[in-house]
C-alpha positions in Angstrom: 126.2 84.8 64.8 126.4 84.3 68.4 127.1 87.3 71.0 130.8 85.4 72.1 131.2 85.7 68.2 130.2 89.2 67.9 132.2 90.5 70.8 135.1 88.5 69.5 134.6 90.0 66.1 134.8 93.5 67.5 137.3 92.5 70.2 135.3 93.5 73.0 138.0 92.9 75.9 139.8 95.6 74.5 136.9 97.7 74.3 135.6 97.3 77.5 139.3 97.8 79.2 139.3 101.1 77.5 136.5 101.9 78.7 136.9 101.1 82.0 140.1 103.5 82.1 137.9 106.3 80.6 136.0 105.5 83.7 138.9 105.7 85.8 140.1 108.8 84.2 136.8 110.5 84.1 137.4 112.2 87.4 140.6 112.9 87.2 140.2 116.7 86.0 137.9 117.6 89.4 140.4 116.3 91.3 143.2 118.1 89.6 140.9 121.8 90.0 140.9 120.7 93.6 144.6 120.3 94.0 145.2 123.7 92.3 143.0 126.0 93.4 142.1 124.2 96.6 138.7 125.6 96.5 136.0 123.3 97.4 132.5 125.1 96.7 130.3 123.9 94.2 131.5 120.7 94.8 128.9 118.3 96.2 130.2 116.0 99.0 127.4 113.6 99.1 127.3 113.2 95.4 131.0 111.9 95.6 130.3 109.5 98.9 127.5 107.3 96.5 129.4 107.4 93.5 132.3 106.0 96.0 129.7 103.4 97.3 128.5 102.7 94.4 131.6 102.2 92.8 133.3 99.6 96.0 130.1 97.8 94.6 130.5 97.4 91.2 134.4 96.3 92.6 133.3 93.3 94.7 130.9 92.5 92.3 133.9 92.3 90.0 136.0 90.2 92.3 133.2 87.9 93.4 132.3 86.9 89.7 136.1 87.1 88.9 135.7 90.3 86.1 139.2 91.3 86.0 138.1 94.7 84.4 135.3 95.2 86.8 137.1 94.6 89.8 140.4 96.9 88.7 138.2 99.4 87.1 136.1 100.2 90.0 138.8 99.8 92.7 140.7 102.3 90.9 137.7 104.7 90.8 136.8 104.4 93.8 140.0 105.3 94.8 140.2 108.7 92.9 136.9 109.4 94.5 138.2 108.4 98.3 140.9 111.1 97.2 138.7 113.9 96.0 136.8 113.2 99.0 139.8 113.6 101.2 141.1 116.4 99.9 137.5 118.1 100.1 137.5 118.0 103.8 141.2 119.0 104.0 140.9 122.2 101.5 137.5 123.4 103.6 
């Protein structure tokens, strides 16, 4: 069996989509503490500014080999983090 068959046999594309909203989703509840208490310590900055990088990467790299799931997935992370990242400087 060949890996197109396998992934086709345990419908990858779905899979990977949901993962890729896990992904998406994964940061959601630090940025929801930080709306509600407003209280940024303990929260490290710099950790957020590479996973940002890190994550425009992974979103051009999408784009640029035309991986639909990739591209969305990461853009829409790195979104959430450009938010948390916002809202750290604002709340401080």
């Amino acid at each position: 069996m060949t890996r197109e068959q396998v992934a086709s046999l345990i419908r990858w594309p779905m899979i990977i989509w949901a993962f890729g909203i896990i992904n998406v989703t994964a940061m959601l509840p630090q940025l929801w503490q930080l709306i509600q208490t407003q209280e940024t310590k303990g929260l490290s900055v710099g950790m957020f500014f590479i996973y940002g990088f890190i994550q425009i990467a992974f979103a051009l790299e999408g784009y640029f080999k035309r991986n639909t799931v990739l591209s969305v997935c990461m853009t829409l992370s790195a979104m959430v983090t450009a938010v948390t990242i916002t809202l750290f400087y604002y709340f401080q």
